[in-house]
N, C-alpha and C positions, 0 to 999 in steps of 0.2 A: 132369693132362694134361702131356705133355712140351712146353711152350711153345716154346721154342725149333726142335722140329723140327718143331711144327706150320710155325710161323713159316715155316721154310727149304721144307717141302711147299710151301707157298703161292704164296711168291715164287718157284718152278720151272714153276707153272700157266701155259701159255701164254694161257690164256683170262681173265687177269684184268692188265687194262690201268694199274689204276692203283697200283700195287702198294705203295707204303706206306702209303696211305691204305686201299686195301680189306684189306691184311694185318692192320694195326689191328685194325680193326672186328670181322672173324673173329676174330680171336683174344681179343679181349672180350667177344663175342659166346657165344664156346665158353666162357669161364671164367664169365661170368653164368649160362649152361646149369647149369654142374658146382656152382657155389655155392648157385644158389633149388633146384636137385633133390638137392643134397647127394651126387655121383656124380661119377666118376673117369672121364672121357669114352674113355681110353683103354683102362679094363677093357669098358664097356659096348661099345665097336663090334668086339670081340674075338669077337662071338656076336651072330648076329641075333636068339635069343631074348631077350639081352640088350636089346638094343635096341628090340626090339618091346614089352618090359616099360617100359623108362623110358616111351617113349611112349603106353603105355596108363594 
């Protein structure tokens, strides 16, 4: 995952009020995903078959 431009997506979100605390947490949240499923979160939302695979 490109951290960093997750990071910077986030913090542009007008809907997310607390912003380095909730950017945190997303962005540990996405690296915990890509670690226990052993996936590159940026190849899998590239394809929603992709992504209908990790999740099933």
């Amino acid at each position: 995952m490109r951290e960093f431009d997750f990071a910077r997506f986030l913090n542009e979100q007008g809907s997310i009020s607390s912003k380095d605390k909730a950017v945190r947490s997303r962005v540990a949240k996405a690296k915990k995903v890509e670690r226990d499923l052993g996936v590159n979160l940026d190849e899998i939302v590239k394809s929603d078959d992709h992504t209908y695979a990790v999740l099933m």
